[in-house]
N, C-alpha and C positions, 0 to 999 in steps of 0.2 A: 180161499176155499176151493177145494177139487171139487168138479162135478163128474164121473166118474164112475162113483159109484149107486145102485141100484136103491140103497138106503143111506136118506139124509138126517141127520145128528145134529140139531140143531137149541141154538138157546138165543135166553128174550137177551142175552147179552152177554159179556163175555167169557167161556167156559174157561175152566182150569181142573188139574187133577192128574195124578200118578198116569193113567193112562191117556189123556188127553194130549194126539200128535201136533197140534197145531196151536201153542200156548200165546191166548188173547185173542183166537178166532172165535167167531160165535157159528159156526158147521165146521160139518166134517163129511165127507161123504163115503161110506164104505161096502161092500157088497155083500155082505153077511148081515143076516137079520140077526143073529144070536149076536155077533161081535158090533153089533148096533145097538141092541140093548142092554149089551156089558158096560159097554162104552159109556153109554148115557146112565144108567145107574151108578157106574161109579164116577161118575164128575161131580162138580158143582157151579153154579152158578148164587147169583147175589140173593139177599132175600126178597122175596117176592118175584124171584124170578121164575123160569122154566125151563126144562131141556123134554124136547120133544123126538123122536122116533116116528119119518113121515117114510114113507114107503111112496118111493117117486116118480114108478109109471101110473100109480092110483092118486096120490096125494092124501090118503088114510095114516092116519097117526094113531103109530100102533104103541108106543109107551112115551108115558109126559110125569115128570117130574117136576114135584116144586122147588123151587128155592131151597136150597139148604146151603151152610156155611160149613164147615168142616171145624171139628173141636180144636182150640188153641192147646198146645200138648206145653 
């Protein structure tokens, strides 16, 4: 995980997804709130899991997603 950036992209475990840079990391750190919340909405993590958006001079978690799987095609 980079720390780095301004907004942390974070999950209860490990993320995966088309845009997801860092595959089998659970953060990501990036400097863009918009490309922090892209990010995080389009990943995925397990079920029951979460992918959160903390904003890391405040520690405010600005978007959280649950768990979802991605449809088998």
């Amino acid at each position: 995980m980079t720390r780095n950036g301004e907004y942390l992209v974070e999950g209860s475990g490990p993320v995966w997804g088309d845009l997801w840079p860092l595959p089998g990391a659970r953060a990501c750190a990036v400097g863009s709130r918009g490309v922090a919340i892209a990010l995080a909405a389009k990943s995925f993590v397990r079920r029951n899991g979460e992918i959160r958006v903390v904003h890391v001079p405040t520690g405010e978690v600005l978007y959280r997603k649950g768990g979802t799987q991605p449809l088998a095609s």
